[in-house]
C-alpha positions in Angstrom: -0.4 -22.3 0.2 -3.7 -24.0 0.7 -7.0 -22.0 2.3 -6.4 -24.5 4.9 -3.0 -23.8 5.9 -3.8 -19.9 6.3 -4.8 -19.4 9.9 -1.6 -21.0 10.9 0.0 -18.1 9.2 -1.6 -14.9 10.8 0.3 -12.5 12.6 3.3 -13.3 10.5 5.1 -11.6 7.0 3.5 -12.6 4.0 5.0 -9.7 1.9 8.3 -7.3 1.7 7.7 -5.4 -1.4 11.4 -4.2 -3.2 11.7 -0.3 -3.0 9.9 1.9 -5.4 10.9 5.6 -5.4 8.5 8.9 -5.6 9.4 10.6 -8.3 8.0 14.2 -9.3 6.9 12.9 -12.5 5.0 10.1 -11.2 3.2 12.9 -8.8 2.4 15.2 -11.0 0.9 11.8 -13.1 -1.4 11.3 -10.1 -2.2 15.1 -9.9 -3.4 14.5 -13.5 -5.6 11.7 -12.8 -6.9 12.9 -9.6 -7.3 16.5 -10.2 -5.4 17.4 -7.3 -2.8 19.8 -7.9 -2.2 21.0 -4.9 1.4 23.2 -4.7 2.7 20.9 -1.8 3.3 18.2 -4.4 3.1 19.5 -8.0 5.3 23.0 -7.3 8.7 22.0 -6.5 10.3 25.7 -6.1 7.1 27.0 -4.1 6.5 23.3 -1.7 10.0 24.0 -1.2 9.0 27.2 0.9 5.9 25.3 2.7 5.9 23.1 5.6 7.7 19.8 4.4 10.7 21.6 3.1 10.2 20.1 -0.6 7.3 18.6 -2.5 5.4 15.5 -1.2 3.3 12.6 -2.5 -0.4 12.7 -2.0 -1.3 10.8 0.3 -3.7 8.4 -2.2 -1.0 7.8 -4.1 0.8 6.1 -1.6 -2.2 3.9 -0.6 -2.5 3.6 -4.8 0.1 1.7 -4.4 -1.2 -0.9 -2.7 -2.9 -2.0 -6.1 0.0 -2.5 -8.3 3.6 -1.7 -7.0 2.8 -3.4 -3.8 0.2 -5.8 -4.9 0.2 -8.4 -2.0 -2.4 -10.7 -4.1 -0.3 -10.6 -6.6 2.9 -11.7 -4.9 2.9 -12.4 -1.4 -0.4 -14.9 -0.9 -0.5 -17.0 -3.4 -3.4 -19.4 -2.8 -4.1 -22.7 -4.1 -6.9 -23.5 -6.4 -7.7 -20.3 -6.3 -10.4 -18.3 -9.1 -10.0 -14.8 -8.8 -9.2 -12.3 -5.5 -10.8 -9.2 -5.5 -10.0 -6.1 -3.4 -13.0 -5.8 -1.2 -12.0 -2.7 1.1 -9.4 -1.0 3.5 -9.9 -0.5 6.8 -8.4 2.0 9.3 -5.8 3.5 7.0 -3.7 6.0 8.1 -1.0 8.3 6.5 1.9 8.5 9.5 4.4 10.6 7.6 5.0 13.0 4.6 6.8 11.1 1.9 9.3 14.0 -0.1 9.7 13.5 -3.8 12.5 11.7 -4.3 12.1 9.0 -1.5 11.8 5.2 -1.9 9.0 3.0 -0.5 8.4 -0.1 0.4 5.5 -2.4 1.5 5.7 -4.9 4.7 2.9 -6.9 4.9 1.2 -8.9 7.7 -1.7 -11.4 7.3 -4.3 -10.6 10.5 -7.1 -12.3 10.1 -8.6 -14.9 8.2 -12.2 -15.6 7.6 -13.8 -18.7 5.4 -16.9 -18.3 3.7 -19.0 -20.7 1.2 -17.0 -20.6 -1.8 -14.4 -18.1 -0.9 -11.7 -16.7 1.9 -11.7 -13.2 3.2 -8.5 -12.2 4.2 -7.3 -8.9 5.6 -3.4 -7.8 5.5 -1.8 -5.1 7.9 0.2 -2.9 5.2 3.1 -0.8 6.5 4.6 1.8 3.5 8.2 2.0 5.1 9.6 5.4 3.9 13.7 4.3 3.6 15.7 5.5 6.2 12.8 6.9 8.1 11.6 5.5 11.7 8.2 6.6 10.9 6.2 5.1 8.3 4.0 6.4 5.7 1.1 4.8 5.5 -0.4 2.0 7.4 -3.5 0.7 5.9 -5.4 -2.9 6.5 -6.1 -4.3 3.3 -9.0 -6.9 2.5 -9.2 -9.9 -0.1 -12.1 -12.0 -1.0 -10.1 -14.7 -2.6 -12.8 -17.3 -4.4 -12.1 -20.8 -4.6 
């Protein structure tokens, strides 16, 4: 799509990631990287005994997500002419419910605003991490782009 044909397209779907599931091992690889190894999601036997019932994702990790798995620049705008897009923030992210090892995500993404600049397009996507067969989701973040022309 052209930079011109973008306002025309906010408040709709740009993205639906396919499902990616939580394992333990990709945790406990985030708990490495991060340094958080909180019981509640590196301890199966003992997060089993806390307040979720079993161990969960960090919360980050989810949002990581957002980067690679879920990468909306990389699959759901794809603008013409286009240079290079650059992640240039989050805004108002919150993490709505636990996600248990063993669940699968996926991303829904909605284009909300759209903002031209000199040699560029800022562009900021409502991001809802759908937990499968759960009402609530686990993240919702808003995501922004500078995508240079």
């Amino acid at each position: 799509m052209t930079p011109e044909e973008l306002p025309a397209r906010i408040g709709q779907e740009i993205a639906l990631s396919a499902w990616v599931p939580v394992t333990q091992e990709r945790v406990n690889a985030f708990a490495e990287a991060t340094g958080d190894h909180q019981f509640i999601h590196t301890d199966p036997e003992r997060a089993a005994a806390g307040p979720f019932g079993a161990p969960i994702a960090h919360g980050f990790l989810t949002l990581s997500l957002l980067a690679g798995e879920f990468s909306v620049q990389g699959g759901g705008v794809r603008i013409e002419n286009s240079r290079l897009t650059v992640n240039y923030g989050l805004n108002k992210v919150r993490f709505v419910a636990p996600v248990r090892v063993g669940a699968r995500l996926r991303n829904h993404a909605v284009l909300r605003s759209v903002e031209p600049g000199p040699d560029y397009v800022q562009i900021t996507v409502q991001n809802t991490i759908e937990i499968e067969g759960e009402a609530r989701p686990a993240c919702v973040a808003d995501s922004i782009f500078r995508v240079y022309l």
